[in-house]
PyMOL CGO cylinders between C-alpha atoms (Angstrom):
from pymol import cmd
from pymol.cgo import CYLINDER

trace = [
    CYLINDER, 176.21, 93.05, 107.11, 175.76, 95.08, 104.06, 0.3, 1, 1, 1, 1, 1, 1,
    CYLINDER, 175.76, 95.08, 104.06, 175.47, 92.58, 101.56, 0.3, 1, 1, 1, 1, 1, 1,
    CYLINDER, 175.47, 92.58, 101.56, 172.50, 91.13, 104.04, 0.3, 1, 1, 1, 1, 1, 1,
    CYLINDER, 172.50, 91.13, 104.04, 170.59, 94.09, 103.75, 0.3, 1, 1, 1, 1, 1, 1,
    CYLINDER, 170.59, 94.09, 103.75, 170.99, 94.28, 100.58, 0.3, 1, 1, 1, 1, 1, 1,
    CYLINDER, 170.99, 94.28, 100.58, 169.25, 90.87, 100.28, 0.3, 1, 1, 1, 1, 1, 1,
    CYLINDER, 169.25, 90.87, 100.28, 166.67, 90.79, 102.65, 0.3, 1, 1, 1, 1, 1, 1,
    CYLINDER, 166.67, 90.79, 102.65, 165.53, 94.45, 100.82, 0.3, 1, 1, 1, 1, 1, 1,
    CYLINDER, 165.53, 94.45, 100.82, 165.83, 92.81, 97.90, 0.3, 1, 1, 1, 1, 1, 1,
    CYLINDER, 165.83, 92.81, 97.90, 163.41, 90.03, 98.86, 0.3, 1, 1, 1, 1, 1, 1,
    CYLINDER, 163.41, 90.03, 98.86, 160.76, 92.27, 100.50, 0.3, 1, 1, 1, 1, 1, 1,
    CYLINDER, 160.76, 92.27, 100.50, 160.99, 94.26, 97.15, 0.3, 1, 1, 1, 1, 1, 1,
    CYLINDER, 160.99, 94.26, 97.15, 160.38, 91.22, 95.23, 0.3, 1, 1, 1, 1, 1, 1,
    CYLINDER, 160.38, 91.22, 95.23, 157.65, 90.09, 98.16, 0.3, 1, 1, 1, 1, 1, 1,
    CYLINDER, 157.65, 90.09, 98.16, 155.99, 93.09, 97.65, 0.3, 1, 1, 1, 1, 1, 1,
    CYLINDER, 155.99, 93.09, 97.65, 155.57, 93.68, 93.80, 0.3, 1, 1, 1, 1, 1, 1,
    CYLINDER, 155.57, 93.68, 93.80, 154.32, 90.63, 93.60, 0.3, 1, 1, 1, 1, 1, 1,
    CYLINDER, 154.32, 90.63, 93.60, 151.45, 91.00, 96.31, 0.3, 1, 1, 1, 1, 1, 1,
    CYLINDER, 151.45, 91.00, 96.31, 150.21, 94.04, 93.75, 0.3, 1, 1, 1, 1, 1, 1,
    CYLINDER, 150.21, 94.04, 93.75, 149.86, 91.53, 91.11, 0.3, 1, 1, 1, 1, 1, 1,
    CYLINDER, 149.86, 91.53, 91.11, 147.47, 89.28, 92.89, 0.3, 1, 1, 1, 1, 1, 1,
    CYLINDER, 147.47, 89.28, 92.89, 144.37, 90.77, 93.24, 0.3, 1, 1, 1, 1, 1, 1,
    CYLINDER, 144.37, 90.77, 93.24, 141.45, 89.34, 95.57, 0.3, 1, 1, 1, 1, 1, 1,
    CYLINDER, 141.45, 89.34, 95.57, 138.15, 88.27, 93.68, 0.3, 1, 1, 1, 1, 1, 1,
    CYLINDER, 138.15, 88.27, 93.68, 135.00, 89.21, 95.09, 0.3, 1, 1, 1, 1, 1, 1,
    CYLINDER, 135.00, 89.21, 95.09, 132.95, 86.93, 96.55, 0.3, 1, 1, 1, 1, 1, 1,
    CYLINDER, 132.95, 86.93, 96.55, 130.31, 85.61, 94.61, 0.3, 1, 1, 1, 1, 1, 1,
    CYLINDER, 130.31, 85.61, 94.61, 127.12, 87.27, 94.94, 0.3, 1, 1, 1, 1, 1, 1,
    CYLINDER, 127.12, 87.27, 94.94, 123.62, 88.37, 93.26, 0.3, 1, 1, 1, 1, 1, 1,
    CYLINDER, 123.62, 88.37, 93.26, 123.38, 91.84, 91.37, 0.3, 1, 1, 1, 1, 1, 1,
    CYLINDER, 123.38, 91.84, 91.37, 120.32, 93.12, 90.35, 0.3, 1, 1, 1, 1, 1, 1,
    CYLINDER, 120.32, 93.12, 90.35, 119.89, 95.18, 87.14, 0.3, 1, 1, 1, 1, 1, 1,
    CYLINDER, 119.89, 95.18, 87.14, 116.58, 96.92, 85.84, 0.3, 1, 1, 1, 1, 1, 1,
    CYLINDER, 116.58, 96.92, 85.84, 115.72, 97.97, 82.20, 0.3, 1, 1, 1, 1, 1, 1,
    CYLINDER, 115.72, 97.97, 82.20, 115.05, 100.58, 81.60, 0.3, 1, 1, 1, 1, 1, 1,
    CYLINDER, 115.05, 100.58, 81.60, 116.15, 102.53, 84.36, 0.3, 1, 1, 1, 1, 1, 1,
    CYLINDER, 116.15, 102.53, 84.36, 112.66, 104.80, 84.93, 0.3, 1, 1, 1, 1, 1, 1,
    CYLINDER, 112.66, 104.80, 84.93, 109.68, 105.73, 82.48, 0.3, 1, 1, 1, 1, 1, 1,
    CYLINDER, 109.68, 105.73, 82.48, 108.47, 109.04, 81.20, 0.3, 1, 1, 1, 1, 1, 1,
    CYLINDER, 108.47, 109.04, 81.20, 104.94, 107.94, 79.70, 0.3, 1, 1, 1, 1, 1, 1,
    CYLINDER, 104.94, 107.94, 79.70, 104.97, 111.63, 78.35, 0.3, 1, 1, 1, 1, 1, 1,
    CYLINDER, 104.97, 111.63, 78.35, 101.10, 113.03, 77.70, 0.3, 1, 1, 1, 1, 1, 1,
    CYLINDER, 101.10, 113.03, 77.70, 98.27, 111.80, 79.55, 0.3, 1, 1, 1, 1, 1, 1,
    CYLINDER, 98.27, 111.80, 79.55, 94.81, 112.33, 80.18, 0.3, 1, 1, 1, 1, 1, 1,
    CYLINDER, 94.81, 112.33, 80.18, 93.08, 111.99, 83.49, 0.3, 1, 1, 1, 1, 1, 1,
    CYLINDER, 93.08, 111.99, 83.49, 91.79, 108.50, 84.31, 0.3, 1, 1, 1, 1, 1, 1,
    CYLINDER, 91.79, 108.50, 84.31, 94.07, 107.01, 82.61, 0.3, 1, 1, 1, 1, 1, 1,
    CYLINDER, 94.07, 107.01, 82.61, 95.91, 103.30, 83.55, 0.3, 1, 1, 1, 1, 1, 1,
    CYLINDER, 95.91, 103.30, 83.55, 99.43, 103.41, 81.88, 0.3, 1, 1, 1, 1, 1, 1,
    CYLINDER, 99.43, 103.41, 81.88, 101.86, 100.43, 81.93, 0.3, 1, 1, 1, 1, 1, 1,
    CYLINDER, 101.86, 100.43, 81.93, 105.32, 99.71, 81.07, 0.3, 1, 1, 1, 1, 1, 1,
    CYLINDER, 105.32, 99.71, 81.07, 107.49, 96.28, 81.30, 0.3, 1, 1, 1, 1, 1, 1,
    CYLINDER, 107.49, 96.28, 81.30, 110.73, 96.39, 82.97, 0.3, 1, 1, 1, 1, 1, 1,
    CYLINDER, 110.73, 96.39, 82.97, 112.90, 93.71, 83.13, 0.3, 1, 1, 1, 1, 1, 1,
    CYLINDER, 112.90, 93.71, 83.13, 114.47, 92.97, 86.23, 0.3, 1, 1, 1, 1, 1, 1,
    CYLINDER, 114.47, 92.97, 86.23, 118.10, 90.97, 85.36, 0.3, 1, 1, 1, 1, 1, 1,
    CYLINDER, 118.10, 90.97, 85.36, 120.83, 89.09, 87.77, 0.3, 1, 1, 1, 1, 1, 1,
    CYLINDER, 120.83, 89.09, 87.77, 123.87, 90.04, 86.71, 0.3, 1, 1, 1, 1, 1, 1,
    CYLINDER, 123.87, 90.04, 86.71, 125.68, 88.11, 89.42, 0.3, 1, 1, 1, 1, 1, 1,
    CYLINDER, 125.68, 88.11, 89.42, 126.93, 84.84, 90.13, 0.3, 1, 1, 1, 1, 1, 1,
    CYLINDER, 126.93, 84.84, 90.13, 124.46, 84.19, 92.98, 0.3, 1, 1, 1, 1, 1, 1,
    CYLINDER, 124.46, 84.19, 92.98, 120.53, 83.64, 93.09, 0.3, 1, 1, 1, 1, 1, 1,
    CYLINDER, 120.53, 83.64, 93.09, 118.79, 86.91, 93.38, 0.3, 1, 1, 1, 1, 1, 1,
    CYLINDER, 118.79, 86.91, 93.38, 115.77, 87.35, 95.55, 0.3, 1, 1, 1, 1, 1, 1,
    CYLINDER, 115.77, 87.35, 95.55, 113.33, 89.60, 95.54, 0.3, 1, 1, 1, 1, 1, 1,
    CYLINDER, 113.33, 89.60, 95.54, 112.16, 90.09, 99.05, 0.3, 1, 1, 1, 1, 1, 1,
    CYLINDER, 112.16, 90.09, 99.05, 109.54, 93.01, 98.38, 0.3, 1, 1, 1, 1, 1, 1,
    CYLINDER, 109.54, 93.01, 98.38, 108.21, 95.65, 96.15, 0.3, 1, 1, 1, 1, 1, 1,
    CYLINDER, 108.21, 95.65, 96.15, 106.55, 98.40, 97.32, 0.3, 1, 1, 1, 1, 1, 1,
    CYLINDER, 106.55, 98.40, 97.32, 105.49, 101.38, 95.85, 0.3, 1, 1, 1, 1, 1, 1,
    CYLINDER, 105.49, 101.38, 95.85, 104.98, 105.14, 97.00, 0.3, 1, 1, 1, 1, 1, 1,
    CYLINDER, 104.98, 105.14, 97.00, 101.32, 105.79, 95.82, 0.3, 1, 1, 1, 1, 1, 1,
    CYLINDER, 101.32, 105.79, 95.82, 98.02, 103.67, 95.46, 0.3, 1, 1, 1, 1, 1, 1,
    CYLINDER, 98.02, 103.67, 95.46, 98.05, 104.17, 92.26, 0.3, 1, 1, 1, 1, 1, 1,
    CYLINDER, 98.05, 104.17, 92.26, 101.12, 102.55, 91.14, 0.3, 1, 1, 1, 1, 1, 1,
    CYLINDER, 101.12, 102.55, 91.14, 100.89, 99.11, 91.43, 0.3, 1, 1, 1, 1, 1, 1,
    CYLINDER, 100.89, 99.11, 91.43, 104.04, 96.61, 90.53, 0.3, 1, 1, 1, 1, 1, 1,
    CYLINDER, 104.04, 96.61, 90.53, 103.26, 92.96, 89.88, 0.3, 1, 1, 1, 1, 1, 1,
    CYLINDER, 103.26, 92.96, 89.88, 103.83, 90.05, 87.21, 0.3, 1, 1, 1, 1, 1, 1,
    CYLINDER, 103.83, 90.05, 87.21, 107.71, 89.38, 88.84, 0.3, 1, 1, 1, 1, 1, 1,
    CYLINDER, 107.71, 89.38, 88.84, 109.00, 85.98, 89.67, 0.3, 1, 1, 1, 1, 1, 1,
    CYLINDER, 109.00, 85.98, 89.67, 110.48, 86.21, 93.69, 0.3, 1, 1, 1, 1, 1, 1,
    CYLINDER, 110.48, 86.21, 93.69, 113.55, 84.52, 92.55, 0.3, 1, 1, 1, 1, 1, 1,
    CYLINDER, 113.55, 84.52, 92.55, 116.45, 85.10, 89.64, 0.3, 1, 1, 1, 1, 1, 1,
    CYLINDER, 116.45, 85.10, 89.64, 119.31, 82.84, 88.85, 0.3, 1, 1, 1, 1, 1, 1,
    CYLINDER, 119.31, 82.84, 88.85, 122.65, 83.87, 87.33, 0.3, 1, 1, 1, 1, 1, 1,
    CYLINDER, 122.65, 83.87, 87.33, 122.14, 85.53, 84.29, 0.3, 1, 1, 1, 1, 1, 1,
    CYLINDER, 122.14, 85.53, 84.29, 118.30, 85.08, 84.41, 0.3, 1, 1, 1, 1, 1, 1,
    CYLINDER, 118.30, 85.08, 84.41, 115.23, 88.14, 84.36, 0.3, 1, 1, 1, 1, 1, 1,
    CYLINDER, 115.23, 88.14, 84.36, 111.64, 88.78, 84.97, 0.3, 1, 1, 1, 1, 1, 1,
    CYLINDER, 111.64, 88.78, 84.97, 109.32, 90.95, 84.09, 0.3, 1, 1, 1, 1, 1, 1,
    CYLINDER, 109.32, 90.95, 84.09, 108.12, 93.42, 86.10, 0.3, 1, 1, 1, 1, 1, 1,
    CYLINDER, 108.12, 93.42, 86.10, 105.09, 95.01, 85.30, 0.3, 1, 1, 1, 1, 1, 1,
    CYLINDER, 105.09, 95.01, 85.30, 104.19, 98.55, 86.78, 0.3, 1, 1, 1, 1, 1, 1,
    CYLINDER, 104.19, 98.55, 86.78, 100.79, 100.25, 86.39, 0.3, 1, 1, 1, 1, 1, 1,
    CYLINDER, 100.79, 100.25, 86.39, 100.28, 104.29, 87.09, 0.3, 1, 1, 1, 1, 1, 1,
    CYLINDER, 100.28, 104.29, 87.09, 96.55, 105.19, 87.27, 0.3, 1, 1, 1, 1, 1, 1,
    CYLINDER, 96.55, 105.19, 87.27, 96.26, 108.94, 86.41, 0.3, 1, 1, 1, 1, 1, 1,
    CYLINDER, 96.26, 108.94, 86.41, 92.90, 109.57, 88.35, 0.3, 1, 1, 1, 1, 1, 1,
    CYLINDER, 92.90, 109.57, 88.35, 92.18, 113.02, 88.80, 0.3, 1, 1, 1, 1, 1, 1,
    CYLINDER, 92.18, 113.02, 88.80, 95.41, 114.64, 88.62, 0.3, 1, 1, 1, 1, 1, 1,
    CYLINDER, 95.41, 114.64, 88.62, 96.47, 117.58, 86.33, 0.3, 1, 1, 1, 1, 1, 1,
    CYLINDER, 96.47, 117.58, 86.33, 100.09, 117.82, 85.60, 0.3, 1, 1, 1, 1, 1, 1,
    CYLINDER, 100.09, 117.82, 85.60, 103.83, 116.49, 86.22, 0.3, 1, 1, 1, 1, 1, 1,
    CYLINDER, 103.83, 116.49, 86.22, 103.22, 113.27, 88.29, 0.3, 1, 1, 1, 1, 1, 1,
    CYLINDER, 103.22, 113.27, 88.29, 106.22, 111.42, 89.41, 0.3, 1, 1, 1, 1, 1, 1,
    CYLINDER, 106.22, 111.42, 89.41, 105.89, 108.22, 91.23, 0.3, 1, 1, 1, 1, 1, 1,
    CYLINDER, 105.89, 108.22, 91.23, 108.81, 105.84, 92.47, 0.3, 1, 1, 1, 1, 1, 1,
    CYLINDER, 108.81, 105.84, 92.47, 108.63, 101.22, 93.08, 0.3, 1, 1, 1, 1, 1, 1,
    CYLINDER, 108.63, 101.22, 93.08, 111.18, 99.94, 95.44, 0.3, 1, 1, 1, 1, 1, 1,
    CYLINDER, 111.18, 99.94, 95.44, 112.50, 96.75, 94.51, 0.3, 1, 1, 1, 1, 1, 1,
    CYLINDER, 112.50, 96.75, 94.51, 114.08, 95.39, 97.76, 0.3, 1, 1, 1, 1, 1, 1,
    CYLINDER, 114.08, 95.39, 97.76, 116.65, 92.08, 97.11, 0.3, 1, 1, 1, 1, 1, 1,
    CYLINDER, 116.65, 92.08, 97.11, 119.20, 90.59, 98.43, 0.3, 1, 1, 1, 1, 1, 1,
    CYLINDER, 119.20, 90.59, 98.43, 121.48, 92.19, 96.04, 0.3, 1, 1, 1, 1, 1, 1,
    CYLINDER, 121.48, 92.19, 96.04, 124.60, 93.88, 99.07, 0.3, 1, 1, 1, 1, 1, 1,
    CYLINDER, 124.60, 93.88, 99.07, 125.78, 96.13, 96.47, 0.3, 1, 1, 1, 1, 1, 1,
    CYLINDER, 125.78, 96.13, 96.47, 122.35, 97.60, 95.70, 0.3, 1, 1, 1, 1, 1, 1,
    CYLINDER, 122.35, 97.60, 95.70, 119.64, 96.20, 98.52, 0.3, 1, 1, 1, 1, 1, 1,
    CYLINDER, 119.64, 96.20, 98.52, 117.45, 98.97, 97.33, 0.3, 1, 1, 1, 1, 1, 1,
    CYLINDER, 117.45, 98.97, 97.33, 116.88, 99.19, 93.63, 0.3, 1, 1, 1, 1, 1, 1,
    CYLINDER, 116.88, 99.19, 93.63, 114.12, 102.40, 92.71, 0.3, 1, 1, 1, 1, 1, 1,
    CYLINDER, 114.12, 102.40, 92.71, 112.47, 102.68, 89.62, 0.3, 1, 1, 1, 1, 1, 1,
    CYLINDER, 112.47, 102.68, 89.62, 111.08, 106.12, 89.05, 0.3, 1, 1, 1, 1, 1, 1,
    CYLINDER, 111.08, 106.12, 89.05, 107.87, 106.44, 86.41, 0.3, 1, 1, 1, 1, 1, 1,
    CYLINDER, 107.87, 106.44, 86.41, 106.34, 109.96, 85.19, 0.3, 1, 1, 1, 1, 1, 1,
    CYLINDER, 106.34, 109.96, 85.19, 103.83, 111.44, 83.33, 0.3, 1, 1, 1, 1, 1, 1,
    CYLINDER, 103.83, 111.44, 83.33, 102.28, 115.02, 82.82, 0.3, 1, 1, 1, 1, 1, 1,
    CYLINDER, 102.28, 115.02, 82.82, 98.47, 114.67, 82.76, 0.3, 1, 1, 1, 1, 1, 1,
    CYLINDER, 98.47, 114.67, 82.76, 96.39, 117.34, 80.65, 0.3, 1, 1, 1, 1, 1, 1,
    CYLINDER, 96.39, 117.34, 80.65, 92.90, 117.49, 80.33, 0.3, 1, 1, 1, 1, 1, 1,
    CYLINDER, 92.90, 117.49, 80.33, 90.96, 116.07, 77.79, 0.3, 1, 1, 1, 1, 1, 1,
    CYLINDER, 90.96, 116.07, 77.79, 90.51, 118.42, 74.72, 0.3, 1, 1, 1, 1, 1, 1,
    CYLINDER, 90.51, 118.42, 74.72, 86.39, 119.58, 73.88, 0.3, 1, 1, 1, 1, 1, 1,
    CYLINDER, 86.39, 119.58, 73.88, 85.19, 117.88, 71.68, 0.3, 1, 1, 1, 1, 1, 1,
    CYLINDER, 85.19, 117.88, 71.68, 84.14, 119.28, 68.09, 0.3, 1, 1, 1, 1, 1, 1,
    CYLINDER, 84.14, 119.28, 68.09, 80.47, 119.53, 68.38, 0.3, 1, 1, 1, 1, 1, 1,
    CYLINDER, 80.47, 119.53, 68.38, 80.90, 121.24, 72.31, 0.3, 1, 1, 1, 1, 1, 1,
    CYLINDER, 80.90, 121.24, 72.31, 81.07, 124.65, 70.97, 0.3, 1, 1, 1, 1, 1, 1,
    CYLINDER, 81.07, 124.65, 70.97, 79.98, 125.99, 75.08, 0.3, 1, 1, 1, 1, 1, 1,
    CYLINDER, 79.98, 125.99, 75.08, 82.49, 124.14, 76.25, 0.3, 1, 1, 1, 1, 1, 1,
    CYLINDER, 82.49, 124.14, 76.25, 85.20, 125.41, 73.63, 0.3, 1, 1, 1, 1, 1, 1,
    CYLINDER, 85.20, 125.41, 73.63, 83.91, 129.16, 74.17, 0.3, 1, 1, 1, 1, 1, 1,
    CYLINDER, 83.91, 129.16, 74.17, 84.17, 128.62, 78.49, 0.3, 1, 1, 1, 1, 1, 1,
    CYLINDER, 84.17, 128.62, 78.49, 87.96, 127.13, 78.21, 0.3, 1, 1, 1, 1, 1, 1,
    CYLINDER, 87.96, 127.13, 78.21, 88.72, 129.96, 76.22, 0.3, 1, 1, 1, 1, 1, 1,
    CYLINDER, 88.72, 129.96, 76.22, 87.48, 132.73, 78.30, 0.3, 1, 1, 1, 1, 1, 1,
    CYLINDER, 87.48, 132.73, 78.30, 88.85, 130.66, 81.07, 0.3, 1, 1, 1, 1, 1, 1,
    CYLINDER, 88.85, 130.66, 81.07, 92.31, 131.05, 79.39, 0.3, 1, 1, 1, 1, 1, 1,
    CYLINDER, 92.31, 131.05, 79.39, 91.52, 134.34, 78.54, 0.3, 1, 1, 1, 1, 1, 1,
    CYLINDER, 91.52, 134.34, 78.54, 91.46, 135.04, 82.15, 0.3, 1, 1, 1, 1, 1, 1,
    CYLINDER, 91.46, 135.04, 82.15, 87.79, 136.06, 81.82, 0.3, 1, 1, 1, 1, 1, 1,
    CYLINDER, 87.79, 136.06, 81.82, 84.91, 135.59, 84.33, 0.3, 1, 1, 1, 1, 1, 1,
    CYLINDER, 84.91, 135.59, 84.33, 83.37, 132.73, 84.11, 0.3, 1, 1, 1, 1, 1, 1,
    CYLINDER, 83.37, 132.73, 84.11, 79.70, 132.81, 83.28, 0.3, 1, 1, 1, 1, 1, 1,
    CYLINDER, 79.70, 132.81, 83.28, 77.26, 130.43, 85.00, 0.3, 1, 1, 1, 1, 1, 1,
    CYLINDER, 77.26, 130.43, 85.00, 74.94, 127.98, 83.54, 0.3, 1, 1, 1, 1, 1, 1,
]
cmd.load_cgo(trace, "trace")
């Protein structure tokens, strides 16, 4: 009785090390990759339209698709993708941030929706911190109003 227990642990020993070894693959499947991850344009003046490519890549076995792209502002648009990626393919992907009449940081995000099940929601931030436009060197009334504006000075009418 022993000596069978000895065996039959033996065996489920064996059974078991070797069910460690064999590991399950994962089932085949699109993965969407962007490059580069988000965009800082940096400086920018007001009314402004500022653009940067991204590439969109699959890095999975499977056909990616693109099923939408939205974006959180009017004034970021995202266009110029193809809807569909095979393995190891990319697109470009366009996006457009209009600066209008804004004065500082502004941070807008595009949502690249897919059928990616790792990542069905890929976001894609973009930035930039609008100033406004320097005087220029013949507008000495200007010059003189921004600095007593600075200066924390009344400002004097026309």
């Amino acid at each position: 009785m022993r000596r069978g227990a000895l065996v039959l642990g033996a065996v489920l020993l064996v059974a078991t090390a070797r069910g460690g070894e064999e590991k399950e693959k994962p089932e085949p499947a699109p993965r969407i990759k962007v490059a580069p991850a988000s965009w800082d344009f940096g400086r920018a003046f007001p009314n402004q339209r500022l653009r940067k490519q991204f590439t969109l890549r699959n890095v999975g076995d499977r056909e990616l698709v693109i099923e939408k792209v939205s974006t959180t502002c009017g004034c970021t648009v995202a266009e110029g993708y193809d809807r569909t990626i095979t393995p190891g393919g990319s697109t470009p992907l366009v996006v457009s941030l209009e600066t209008r009449q804004s004065l500082g940081r502004i941070e807008k995000r595009v949502a690249v929706r897919s059928n990616d099940p790792e990542t069905p929601m890929l976001e894609i931030a973009v930035a930039a911190t609008v100033v406004p436009p320097t005087p220029k060197i013949g507008d000495r009334g200007a010059a003189r109003d921004s600095r007593r504006a600075e200066a924390g000075a009344p400002e004097r009418g026309p």
